[in-house]
C-alpha positions as CSV (number, residue, x, y, z in Angstrom):
1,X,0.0,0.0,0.0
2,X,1.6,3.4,-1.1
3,X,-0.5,5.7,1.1
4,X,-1.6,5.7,4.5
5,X,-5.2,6.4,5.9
6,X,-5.1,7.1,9.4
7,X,-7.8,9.4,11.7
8,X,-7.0,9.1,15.4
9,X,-9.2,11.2,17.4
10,X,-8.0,11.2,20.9
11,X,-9.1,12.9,24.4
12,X,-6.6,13.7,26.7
13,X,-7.0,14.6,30.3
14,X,-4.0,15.9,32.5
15,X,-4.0,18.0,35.9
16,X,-1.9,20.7,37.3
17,X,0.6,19.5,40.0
18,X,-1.4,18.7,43.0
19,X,-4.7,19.9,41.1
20,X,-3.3,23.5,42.4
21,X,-5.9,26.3,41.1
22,X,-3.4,28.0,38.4
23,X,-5.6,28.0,35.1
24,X,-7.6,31.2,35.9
25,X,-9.3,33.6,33.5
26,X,-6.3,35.9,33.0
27,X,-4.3,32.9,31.4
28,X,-6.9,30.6,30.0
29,X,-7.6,31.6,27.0
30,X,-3.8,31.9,25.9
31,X,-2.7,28.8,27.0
32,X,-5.6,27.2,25.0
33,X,-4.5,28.7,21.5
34,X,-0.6,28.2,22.5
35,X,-1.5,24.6,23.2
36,X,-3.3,24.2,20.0
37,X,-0.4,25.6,18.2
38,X,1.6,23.5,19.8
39,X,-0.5,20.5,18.8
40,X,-0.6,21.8,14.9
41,X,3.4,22.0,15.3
42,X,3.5,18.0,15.8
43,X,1.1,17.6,12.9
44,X,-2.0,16.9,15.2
45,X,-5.0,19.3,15.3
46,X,-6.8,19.9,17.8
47,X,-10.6,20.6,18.0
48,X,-11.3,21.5,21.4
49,X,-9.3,22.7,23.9
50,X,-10.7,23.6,27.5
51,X,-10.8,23.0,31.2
52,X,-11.0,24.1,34.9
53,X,-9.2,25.7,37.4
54,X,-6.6,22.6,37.6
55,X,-6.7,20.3,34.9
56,X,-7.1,20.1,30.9
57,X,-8.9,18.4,28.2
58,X,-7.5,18.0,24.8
59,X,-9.3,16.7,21.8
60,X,-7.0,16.6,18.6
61,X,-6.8,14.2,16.0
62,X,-3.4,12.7,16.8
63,X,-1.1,12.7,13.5
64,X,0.1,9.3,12.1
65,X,3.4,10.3,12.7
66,X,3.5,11.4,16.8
67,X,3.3,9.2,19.0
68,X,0.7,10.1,21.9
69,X,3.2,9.9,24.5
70,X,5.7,12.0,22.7
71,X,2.7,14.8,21.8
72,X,1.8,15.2,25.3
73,X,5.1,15.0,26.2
74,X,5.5,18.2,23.9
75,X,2.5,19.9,25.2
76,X,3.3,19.9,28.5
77,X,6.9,20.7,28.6
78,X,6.6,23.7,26.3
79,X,3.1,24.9,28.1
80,X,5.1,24.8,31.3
81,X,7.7,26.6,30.6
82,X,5.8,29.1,28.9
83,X,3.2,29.7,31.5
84,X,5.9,30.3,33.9
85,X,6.9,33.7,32.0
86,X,3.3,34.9,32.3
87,X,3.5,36.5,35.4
88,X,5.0,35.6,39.1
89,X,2.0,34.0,40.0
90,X,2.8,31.0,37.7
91,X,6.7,30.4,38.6
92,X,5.9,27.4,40.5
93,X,3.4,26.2,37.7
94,X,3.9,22.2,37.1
95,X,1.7,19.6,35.1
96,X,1.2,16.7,37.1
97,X,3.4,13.6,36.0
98,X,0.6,11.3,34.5
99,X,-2.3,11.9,32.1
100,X,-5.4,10.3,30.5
101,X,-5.8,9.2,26.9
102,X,-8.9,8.0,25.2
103,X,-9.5,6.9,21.5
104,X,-13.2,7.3,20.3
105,X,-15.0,7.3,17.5
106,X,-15.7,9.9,14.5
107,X,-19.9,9.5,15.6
108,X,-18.6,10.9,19.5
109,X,-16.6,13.8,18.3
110,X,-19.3,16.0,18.9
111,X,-19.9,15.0,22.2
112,X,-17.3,15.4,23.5
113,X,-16.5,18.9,22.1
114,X,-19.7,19.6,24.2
115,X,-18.4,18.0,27.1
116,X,-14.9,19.9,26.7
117,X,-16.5,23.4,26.0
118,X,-19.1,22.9,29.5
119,X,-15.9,22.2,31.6
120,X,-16.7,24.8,34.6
């Protein structure tokens, strides 16, 4: 086969560091768009990005060529080191060590863009 077909649509779930209370309203809506560039960089779009307070929800179609491990690896090193040189308030910013990661398919996309954009 000379081509490759491949549509991974994956929701990924990670927390601040001890669910500490860092994602506020003055930083949200930046770190959501940096993120999503971040995805694009690594060949993986993402379709909804939101959250709480102290943890994250990602929905991207993961490329063919990342794997999931490596692109959150990449999101949340370069997220944390660029939240930190938002203000003093975030120096001691930190993702916590794990994360969640859940396939689904193309019919539940929309569902759980809902479910991402009614995160409170």
């Amino acid at each position: 086969m000379a081509q490759s077909l491949v549509k991974n649509y994956v929701h990924i779930i990670f927390s601040t560091k001890n669910r500490v209370d860092f994602i506020d309203e003055t930083i949200e809506n930046e770190l959501f768009s940096y993120i999503a560039s971040l995805c694009k960089d690594s060949e993986s779009q993402a379709l909804q990005i939101g959250g709480t307070d102290n943890h994250l929800h990602i929905l991207c179609l993961l490329s063919r060529k990342i794997a999931l491990i490596k692109l959150v690896q990449e999101v949340k090193a370069h997220s944390s080191k660029w939240i930190k040189t938002k203000a003093e308030k975030y120096e001691n910013f930190f993702w916590q060590d794990g994360y969640g990661a859940f396939s689904l398919s193309p019919t539940n996309v929309n569902t759980v863009i809902n479910y991402i954009k009614n995160q409170l």
